[in-house]
Backbone as CSV, one residue per row, in Angstrom:
resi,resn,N_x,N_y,N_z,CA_x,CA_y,CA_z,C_x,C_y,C_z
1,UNK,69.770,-47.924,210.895,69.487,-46.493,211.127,70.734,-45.834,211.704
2,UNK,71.039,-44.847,211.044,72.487,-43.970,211.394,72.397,-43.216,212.682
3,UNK,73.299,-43.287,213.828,73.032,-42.675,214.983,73.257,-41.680,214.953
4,UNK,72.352,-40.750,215.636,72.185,-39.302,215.352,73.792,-38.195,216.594
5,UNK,73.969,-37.522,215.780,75.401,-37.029,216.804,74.564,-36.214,217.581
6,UNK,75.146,-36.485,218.822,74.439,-35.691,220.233,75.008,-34.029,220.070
7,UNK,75.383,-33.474,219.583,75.715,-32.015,219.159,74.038,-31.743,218.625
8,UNK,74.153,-32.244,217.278,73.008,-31.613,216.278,71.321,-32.046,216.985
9,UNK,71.572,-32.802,217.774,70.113,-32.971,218.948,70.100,-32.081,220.076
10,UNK,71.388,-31.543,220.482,70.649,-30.259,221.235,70.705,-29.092,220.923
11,UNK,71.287,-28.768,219.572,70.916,-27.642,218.987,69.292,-28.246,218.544
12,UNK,68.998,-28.688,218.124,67.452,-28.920,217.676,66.859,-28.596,219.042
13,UNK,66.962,-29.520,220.404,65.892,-28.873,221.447,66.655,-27.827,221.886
14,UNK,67.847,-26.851,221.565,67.752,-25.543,222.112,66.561,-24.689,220.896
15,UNK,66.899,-25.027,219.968,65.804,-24.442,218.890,64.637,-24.458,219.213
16,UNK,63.841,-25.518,219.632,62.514,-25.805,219.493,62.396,-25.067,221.132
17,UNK,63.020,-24.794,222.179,62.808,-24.357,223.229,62.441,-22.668,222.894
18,UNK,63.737,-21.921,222.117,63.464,-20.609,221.864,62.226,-20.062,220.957
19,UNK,61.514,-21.880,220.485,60.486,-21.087,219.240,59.297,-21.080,220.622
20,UNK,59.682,-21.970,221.462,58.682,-21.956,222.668,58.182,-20.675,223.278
21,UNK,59.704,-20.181,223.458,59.578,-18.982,224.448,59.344,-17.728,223.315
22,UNK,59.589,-17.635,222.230,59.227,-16.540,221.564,57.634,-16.229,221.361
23,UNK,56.829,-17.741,220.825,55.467,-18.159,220.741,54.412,-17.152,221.722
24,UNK,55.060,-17.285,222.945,54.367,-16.682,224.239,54.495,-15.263,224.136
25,UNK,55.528,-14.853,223.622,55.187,-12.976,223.472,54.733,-13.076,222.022
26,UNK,53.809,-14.128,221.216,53.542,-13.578,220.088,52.296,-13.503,220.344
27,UNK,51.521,-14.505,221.467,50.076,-14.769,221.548,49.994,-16.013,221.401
28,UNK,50.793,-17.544,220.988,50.585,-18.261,220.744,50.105,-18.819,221.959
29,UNK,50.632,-18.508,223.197,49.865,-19.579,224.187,49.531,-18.238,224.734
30,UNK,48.352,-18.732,225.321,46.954,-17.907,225.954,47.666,-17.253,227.164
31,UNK,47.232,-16.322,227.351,47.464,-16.100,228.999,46.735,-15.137,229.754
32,UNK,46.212,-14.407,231.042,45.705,-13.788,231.620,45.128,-12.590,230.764
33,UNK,44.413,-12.336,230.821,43.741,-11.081,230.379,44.073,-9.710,230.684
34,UNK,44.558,-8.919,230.137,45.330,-8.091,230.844,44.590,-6.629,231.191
35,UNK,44.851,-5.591,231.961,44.199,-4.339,232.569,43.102,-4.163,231.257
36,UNK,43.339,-3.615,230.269,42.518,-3.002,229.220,41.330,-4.002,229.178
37,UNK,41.635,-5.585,228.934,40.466,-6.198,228.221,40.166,-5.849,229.844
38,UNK,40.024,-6.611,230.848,39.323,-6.703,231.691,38.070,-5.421,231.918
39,UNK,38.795,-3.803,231.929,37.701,-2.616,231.719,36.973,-2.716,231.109
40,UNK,37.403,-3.153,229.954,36.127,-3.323,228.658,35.590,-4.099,228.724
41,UNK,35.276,-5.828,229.759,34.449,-6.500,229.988,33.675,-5.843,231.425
42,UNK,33.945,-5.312,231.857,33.294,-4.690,233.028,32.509,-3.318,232.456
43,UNK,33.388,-2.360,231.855,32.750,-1.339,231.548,31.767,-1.168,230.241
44,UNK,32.433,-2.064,229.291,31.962,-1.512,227.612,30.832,-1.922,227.665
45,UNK,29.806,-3.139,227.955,28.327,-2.829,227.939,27.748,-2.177,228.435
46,UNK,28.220,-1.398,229.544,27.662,-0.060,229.918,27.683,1.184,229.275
47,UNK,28.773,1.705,228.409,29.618,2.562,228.296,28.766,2.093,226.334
48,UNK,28.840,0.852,225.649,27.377,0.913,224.317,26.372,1.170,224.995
49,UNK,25.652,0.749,225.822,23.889,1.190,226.037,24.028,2.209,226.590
50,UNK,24.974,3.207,226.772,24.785,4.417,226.801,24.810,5.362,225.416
51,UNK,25.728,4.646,224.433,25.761,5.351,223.187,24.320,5.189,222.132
52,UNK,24.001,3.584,222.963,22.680,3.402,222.106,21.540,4.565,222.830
53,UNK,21.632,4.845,223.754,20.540,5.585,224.623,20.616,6.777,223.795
54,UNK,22.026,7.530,223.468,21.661,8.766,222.924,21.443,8.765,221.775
55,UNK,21.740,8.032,220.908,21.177,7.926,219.594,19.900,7.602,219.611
56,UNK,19.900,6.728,219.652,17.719,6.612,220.015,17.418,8.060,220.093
57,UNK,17.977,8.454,221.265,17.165,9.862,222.028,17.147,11.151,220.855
58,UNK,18.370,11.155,220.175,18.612,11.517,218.677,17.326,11.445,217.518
59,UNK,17.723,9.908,217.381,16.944,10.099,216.475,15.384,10.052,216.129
60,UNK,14.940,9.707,217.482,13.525,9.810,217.594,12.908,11.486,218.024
61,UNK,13.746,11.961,218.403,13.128,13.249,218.931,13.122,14.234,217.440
62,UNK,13.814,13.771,216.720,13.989,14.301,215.045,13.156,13.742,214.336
63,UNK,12.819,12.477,214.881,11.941,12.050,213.837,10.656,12.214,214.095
64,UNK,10.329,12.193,215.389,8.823,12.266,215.676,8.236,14.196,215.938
65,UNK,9.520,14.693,215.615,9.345,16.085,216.030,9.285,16.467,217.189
66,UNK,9.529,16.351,218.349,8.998,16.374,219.663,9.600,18.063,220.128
67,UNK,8.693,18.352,220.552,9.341,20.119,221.277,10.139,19.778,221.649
68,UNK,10.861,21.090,222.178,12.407,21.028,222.992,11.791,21.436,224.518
69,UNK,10.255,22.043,224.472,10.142,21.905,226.104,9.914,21.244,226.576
70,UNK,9.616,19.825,225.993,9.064,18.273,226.282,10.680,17.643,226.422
71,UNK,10.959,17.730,225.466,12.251,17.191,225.580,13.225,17.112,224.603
72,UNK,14.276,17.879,224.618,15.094,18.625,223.674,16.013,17.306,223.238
73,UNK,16.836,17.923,222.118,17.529,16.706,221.618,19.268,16.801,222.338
74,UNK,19.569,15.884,222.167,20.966,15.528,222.930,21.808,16.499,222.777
75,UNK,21.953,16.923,220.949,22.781,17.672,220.573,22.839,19.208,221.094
76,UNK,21.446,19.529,221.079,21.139,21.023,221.869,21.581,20.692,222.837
77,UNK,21.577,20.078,223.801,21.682,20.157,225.327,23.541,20.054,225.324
78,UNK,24.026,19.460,224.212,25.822,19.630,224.163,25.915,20.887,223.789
79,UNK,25.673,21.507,222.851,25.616,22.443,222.543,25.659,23.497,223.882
80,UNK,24.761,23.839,224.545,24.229,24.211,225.751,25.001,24.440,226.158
81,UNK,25.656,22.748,227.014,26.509,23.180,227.457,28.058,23.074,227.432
82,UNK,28.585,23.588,226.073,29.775,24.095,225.748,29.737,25.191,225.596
83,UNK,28.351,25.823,225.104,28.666,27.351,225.155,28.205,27.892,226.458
84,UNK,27.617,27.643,227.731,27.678,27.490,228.619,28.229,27.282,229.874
85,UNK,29.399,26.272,229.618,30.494,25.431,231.159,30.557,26.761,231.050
86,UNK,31.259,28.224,231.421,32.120,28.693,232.393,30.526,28.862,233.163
87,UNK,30.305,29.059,233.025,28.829,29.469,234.301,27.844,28.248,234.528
88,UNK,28.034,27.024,233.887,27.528,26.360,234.728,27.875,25.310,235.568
89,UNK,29.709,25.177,235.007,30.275,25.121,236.010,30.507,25.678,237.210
90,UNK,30.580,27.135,237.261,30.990,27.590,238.384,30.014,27.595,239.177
91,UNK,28.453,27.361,238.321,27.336,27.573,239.390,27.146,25.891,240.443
92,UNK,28.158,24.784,239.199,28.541,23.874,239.880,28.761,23.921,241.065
93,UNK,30.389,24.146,241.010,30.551,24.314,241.851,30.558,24.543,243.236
94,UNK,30.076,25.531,243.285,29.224,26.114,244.346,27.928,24.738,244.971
95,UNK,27.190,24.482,244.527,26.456,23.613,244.684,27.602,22.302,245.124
96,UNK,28.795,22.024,244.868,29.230,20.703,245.263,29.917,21.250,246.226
97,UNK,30.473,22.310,246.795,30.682,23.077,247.857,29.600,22.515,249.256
98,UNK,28.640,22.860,248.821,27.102,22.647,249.728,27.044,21.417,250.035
99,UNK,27.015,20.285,249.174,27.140,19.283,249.063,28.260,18.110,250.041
100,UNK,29.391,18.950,249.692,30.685,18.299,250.502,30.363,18.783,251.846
101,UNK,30.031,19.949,251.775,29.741,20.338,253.789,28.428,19.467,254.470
102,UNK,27.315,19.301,253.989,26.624,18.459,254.285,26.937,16.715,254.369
103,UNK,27.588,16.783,253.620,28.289,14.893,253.411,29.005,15.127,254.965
104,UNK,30.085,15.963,254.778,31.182,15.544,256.002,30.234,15.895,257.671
105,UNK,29.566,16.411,257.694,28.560,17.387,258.731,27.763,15.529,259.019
106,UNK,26.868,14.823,258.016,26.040,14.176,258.567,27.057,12.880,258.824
107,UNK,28.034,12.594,257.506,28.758,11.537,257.622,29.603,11.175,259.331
108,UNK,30.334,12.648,259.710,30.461,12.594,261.167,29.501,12.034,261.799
109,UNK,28.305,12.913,262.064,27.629,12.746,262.923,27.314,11.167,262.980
110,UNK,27.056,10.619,261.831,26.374,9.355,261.695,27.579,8.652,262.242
111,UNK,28.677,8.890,262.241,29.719,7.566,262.244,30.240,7.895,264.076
112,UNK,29.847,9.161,264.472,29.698,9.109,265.984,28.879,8.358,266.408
113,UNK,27.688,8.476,266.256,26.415,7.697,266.843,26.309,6.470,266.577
114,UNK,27.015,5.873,265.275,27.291,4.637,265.531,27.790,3.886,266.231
115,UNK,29.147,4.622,266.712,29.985,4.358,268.336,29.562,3.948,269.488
116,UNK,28.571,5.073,269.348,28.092,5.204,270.592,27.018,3.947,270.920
117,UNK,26.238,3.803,269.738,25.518,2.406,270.030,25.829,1.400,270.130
118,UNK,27.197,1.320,269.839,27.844,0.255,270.050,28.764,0.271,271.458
119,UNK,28.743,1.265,271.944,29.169,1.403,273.099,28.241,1.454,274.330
120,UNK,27.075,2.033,274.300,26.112,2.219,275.358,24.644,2.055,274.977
121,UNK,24.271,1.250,275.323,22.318,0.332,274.731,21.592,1.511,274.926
122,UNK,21.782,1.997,276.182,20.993,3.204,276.502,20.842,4.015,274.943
123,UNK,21.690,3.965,274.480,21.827,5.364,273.414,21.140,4.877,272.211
124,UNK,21.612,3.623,272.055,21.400,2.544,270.790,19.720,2.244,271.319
125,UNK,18.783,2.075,272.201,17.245,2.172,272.289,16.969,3.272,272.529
126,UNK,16.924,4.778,272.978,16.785,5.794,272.873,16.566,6.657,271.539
127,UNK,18.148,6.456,271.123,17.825,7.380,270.110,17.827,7.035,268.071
128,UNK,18.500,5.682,268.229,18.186,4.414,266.872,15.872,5.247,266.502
129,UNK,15.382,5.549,267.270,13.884,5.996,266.566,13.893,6.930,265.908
130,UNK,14.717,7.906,266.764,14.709,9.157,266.515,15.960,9.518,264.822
131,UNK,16.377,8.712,264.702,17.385,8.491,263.681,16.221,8.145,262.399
132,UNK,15.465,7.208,263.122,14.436,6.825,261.756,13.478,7.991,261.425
133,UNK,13.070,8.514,262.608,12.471,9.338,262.007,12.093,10.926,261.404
134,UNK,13.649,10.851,261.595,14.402,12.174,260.720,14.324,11.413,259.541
135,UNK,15.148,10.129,258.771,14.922,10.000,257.612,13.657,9.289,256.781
136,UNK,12.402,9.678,257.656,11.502,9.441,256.965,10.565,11.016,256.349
137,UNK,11.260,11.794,257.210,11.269,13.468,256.934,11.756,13.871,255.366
138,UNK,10.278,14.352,254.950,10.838,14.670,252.926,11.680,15.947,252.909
139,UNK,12.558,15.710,251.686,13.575,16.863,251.728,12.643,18.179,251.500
140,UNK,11.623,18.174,250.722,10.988,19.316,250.531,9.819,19.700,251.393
141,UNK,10.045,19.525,253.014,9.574,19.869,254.100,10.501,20.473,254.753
142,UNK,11.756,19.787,254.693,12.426,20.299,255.853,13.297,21.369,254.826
143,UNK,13.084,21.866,253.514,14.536,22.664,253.202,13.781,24.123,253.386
144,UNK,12.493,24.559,253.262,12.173,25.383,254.307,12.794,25.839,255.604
145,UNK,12.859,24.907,256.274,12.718,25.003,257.840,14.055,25.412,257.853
146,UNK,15.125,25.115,257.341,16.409,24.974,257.340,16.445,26.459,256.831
147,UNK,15.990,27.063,255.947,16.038,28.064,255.574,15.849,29.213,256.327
148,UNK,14.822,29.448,257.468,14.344,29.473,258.620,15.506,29.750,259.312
149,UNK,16.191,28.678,259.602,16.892,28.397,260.778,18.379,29.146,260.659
150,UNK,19.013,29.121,259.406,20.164,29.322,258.816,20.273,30.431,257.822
151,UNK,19.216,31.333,257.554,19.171,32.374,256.716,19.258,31.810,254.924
152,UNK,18.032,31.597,254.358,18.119,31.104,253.342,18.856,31.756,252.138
153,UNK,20.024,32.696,252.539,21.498,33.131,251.754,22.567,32.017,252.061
154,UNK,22.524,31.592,253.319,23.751,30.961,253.714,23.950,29.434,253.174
155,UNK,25.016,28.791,252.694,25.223,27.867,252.692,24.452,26.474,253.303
156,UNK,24.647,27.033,254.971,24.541,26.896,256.015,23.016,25.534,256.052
157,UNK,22.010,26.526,255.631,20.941,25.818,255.058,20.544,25.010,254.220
158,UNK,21.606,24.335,253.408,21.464,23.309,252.163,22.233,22.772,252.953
159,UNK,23.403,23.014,253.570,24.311,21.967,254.285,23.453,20.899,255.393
160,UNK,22.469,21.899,255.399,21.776,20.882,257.203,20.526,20.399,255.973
161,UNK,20.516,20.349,255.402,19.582,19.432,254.191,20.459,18.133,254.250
162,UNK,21.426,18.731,253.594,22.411,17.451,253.242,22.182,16.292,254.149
163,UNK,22.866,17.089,254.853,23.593,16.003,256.264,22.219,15.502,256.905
164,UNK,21.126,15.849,256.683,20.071,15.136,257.514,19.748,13.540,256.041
165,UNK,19.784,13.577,254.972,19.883,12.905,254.259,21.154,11.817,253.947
166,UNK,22.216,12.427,254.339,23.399,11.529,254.588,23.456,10.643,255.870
167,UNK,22.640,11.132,256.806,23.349,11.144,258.118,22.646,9.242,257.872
168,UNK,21.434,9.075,257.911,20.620,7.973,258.284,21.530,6.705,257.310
169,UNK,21.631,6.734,256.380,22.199,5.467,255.480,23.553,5.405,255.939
170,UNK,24.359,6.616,256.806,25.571,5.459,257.016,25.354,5.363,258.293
171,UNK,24.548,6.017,259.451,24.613,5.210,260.793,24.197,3.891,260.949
172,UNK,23.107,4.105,259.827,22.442,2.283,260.475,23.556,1.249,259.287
173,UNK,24.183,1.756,258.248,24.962,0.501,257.397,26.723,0.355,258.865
174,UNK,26.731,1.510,259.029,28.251,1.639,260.104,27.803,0.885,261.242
175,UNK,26.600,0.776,261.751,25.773,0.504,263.270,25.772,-1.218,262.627
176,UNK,25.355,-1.391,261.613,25.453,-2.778,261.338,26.588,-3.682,261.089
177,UNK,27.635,-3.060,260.655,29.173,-3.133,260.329,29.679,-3.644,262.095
178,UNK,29.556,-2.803,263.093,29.881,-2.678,263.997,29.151,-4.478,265.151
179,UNK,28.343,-4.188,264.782,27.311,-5.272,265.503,27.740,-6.764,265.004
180,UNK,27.340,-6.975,263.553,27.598,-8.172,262.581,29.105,-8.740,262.593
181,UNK,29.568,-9.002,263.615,30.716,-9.436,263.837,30.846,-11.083,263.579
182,UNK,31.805,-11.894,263.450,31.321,-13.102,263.647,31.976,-13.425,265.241
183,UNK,30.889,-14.378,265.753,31.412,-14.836,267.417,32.698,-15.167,268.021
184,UNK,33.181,-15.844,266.567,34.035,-16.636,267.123,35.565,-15.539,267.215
185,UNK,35.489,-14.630,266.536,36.778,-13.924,266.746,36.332,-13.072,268.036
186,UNK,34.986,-12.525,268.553,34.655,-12.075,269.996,35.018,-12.747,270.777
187,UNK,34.918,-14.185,270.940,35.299,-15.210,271.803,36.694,-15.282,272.183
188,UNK,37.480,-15.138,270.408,38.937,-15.828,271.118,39.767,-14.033,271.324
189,UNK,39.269,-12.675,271.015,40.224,-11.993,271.716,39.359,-11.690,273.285
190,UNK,38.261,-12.122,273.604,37.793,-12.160,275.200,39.172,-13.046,275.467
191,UNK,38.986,-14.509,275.047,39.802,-15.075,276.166,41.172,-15.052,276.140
192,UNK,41.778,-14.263,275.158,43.175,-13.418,275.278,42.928,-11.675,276.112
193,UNK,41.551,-11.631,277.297,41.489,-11.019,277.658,41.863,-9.570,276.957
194,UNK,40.864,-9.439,276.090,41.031,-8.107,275.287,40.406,-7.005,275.763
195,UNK,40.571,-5.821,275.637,39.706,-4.580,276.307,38.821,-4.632,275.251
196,UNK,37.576,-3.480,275.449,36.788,-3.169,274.328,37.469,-2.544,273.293
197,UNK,38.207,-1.395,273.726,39.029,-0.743,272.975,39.591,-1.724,271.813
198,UNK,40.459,-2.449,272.427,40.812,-3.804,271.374,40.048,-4.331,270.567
199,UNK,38.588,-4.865,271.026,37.726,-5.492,270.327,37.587,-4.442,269.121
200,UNK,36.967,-3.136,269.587,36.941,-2.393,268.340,38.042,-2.103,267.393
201,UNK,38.950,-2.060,267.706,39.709,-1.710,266.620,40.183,-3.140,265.882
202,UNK,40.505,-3.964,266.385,40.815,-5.073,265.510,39.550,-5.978,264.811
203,UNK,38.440,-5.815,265.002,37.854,-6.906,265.116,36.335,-5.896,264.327
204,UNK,35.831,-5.007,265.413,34.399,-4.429,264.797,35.055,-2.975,263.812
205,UNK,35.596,-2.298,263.910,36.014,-1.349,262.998,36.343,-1.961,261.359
206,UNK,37.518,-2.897,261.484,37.568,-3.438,259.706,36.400,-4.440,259.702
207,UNK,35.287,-5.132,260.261,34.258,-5.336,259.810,32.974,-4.369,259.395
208,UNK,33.543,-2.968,259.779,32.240,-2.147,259.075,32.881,-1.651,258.238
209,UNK,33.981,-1.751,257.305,34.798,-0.476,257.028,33.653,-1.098,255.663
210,UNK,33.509,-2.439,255.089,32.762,-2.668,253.600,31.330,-1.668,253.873
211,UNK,30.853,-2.143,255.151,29.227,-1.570,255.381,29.351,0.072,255.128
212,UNK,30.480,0.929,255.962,30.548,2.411,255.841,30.629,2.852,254.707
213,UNK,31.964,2.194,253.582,31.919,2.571,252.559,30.723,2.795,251.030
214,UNK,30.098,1.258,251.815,29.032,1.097,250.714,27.769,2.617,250.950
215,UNK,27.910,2.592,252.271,26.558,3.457,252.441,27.127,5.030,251.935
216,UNK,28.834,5.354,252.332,28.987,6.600,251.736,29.136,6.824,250.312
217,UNK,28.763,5.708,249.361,28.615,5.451,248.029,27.586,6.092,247.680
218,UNK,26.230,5.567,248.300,24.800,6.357,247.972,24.865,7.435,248.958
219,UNK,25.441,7.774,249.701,25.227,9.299,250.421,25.957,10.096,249.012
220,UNK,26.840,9.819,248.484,27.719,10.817,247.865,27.013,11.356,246.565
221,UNK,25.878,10.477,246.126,25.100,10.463,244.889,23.916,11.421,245.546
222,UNK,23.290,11.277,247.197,21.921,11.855,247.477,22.666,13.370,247.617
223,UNK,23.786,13.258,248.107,24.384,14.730,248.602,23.662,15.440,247.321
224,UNK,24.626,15.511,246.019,24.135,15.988,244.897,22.750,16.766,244.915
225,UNK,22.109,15.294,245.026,20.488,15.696,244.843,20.122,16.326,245.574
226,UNK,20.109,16.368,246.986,19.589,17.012,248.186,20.082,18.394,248.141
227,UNK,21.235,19.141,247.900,21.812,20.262,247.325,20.929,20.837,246.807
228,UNK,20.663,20.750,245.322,20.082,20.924,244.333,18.508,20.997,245.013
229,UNK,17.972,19.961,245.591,16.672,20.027,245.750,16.350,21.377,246.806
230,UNK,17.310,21.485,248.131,17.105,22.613,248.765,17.558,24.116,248.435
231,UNK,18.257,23.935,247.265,18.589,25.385,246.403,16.975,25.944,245.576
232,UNK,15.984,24.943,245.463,14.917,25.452,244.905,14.239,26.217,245.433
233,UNK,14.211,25.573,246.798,13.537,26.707,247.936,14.198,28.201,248.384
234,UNK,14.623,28.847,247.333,15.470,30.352,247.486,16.658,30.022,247.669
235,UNK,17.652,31.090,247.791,19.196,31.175,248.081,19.700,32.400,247.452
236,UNK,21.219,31.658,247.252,21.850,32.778,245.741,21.859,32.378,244.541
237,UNK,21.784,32.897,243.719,21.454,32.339,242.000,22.708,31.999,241.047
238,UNK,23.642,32.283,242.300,24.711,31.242,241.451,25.121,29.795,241.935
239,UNK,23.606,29.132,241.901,24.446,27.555,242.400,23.243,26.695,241.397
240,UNK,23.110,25.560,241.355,22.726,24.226,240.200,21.204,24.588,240.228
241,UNK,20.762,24.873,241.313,19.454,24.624,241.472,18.417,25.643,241.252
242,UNK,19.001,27.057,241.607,18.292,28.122,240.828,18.322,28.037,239.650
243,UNK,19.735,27.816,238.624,20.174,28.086,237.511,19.043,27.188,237.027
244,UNK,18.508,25.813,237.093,18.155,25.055,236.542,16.348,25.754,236.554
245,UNK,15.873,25.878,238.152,14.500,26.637,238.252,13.750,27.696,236.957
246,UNK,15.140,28.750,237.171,14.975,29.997,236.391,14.886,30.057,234.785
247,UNK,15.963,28.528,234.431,15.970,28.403,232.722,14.409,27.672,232.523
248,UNK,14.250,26.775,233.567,12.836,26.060,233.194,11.571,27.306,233.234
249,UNK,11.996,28.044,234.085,10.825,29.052,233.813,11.139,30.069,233.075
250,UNK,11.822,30.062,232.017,12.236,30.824,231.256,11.893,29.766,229.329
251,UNK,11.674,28.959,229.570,11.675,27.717,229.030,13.097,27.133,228.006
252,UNK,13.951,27.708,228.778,14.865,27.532,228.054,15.876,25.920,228.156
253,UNK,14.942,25.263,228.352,14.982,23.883,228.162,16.654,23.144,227.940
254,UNK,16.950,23.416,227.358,18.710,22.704,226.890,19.589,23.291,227.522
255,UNK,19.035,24.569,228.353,20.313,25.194,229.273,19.947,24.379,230.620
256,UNK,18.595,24.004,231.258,18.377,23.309,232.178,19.154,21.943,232.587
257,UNK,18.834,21.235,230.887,19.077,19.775,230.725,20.952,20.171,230.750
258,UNK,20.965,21.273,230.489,22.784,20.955,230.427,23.535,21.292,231.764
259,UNK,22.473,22.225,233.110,23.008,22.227,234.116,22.869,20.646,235.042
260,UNK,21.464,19.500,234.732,21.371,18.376,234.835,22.446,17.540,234.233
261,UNK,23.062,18.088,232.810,24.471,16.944,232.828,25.567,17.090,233.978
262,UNK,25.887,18.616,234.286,26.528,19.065,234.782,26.547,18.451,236.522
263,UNK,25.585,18.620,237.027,24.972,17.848,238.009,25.618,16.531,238.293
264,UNK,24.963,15.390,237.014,25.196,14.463,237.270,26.835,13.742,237.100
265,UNK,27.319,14.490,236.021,29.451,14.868,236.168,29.401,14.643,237.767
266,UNK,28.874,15.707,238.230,29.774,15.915,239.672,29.998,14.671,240.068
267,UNK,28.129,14.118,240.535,27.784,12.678,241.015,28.537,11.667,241.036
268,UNK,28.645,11.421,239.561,29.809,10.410,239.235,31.006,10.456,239.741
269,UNK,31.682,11.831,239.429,32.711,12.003,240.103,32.969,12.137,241.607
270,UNK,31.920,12.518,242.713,31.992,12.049,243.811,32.070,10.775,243.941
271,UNK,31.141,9.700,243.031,30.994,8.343,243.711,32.402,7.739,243.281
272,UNK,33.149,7.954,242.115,34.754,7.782,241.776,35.363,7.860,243.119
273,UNK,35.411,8.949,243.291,36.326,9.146,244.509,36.409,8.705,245.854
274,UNK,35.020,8.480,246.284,34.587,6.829,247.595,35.197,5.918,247.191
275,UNK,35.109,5.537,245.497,35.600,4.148,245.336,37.128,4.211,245.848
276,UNK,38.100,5.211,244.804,39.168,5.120,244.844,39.746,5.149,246.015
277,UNK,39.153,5.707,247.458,39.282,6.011,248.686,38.891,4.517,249.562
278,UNK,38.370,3.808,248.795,37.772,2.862,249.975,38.737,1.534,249.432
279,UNK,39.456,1.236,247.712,40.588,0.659,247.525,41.759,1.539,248.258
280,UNK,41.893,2.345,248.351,43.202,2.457,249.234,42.946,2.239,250.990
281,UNK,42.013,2.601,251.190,41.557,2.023,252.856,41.656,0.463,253.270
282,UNK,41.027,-0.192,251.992,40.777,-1.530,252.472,41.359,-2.431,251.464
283,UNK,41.993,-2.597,251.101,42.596,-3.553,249.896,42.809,-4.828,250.182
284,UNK,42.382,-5.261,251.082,42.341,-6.390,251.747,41.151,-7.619,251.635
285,UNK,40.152,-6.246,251.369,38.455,-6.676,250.980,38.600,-8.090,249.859
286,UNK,37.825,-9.270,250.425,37.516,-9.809,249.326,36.681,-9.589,248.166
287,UNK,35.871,-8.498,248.200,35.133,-7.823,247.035,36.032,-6.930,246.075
288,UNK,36.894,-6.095,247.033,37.757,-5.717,245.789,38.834,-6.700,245.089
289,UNK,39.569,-7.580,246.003,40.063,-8.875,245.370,39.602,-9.335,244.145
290,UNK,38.342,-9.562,244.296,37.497,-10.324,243.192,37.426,-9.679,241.796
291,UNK,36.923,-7.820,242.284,37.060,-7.121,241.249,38.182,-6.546,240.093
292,UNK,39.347,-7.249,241.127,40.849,-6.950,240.485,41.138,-8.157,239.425
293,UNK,40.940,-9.588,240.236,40.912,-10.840,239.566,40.077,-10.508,238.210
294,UNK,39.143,-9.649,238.074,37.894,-9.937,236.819,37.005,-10.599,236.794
């Protein structure tokens, strides 16, 4: 057997090295999944059974004939509202106006009183009842009273709707954040003689920050609703909740359902914006970790 010249053997493994490294930007060897697929395994079965939802809703309401005051078809209600957004946006608006003042109004309040129970028992058995039993109070009792209280023109009065509906889901998720510590990090900054001050900020503050955020997730979705629900009880007629009253009693059905898309836009887009706010707060979270990994 003829011995092979050591020249023409490492041009062969420089060759077979570059078909290596080219292989890998062709797809030949596998690798991480990158931003796009990952959305589309998280999002796209949500994002089809929503396309299947409106087609169904399509084509059964065509096929079975169904009124439009029972329940109109998808396309009317787009329709609606494209010839519609400038006014039912702006009547938006206004309504997420109401909305944001009530969020920040109860969200304070709640994330004071969480402090405080964590600071003084007195406060935390006193007034932890009285917390419950404001939110066992129905919105359509108290948006009266509020009306009453605040002149049912003013803002003023959907805002103290809000915030009595915001306030309860983040004191007791922040009050639990605060409490649910684990021992052993209480233990070792005690015996590095820590103040309270210390304890809270290193130790009980980034253990509620998952609990606060989660609860201002569903406050940001009830805000919406609670808005809307105390705009029924009178006001001004340019915000979500008259607009929607007045078309239903008008039966104009697809302008209603299109101030309800409009509505629920906002929703979404409030609860977007907790998220995006609570990855830049906490990026540290092993839940968002996980959600980045895929």
């Amino acid at each position: 057997m003829t011995p092979r010249d050591p020249t023409e053997r490492d041009v062969e493994l420089l060759e077979s090295h570059e078909t290596d490294i080219f292989a890998g930007f062709e797809g030949d060897i596998p690798g991480e999944p990158g931003r796009l697929e990952t959305w589309i395994r998280a999002y796209g079965p949500a994002a089809a059974a929503f396309v299947v939802v409106l087609a169904l809703w399509e084509i059964l309401t065509r096929a079975l004939d169904i009124e439009t005051f029972l329940l109109p078809k998808p396309s009317e209600i787009l329709d609606r509202f494209i010839t519609n957004a400038p006014i039912i946006w702006g009547h938006g608006f206004r309504t997420l106006v109401e909305a944001l003042g009530g969020f920040v109004i109860g969200g304070t309040l709640a994330v004071a009183m969480a402090f405080a129970t964590v600071r003084w028992a007195a406060i935390r058995e006193g007034l932890l009842p009285f917390a419950i039993a404001a939110n066992t109070m129905p919105i359509i009792a108290l948006a009266p009273i509020a009306n009453n209280w605040f002149n049912v023109t003013s803002p003023l009065s959907k805002m103290a709707v809000v915030s009595v509906i915001v306030f309860f889901p983040v004191m007791i998720n922040t009050t639990r954040g605060l409490f649910e510590v684990d021992p052993g990090e209480l233990d070792l900054l005690r015996s590095m003689a820590a103040t309270p001050r210390e304890v809270l900020r290193h130790v009980r503050i980034p253990n509620a920050l998952p609990y606060f955020f989660s609860a201002l997730k569903v406050a940001s979705t009830l805000s919406i609703i609670g808005a809307i629900v105390a705009e029924y009880f009178g006001g001004p007629q340019d915000v979500l909740g008259q607009y929607i009253l007045n078309r239903a009693n008008l039966f104009q059905f697809p302008d209603a359902w299109a101030a309800i898309l409009v509505a629920s836009i906002l929703g979404i887009a409030f609860y977007v914006l907790i998220v995006l706010v609570e990855r830049l707060a906490m990026p540290w979270h092993v839940s968002l970790r996980a959600t980045e990994g895929g």
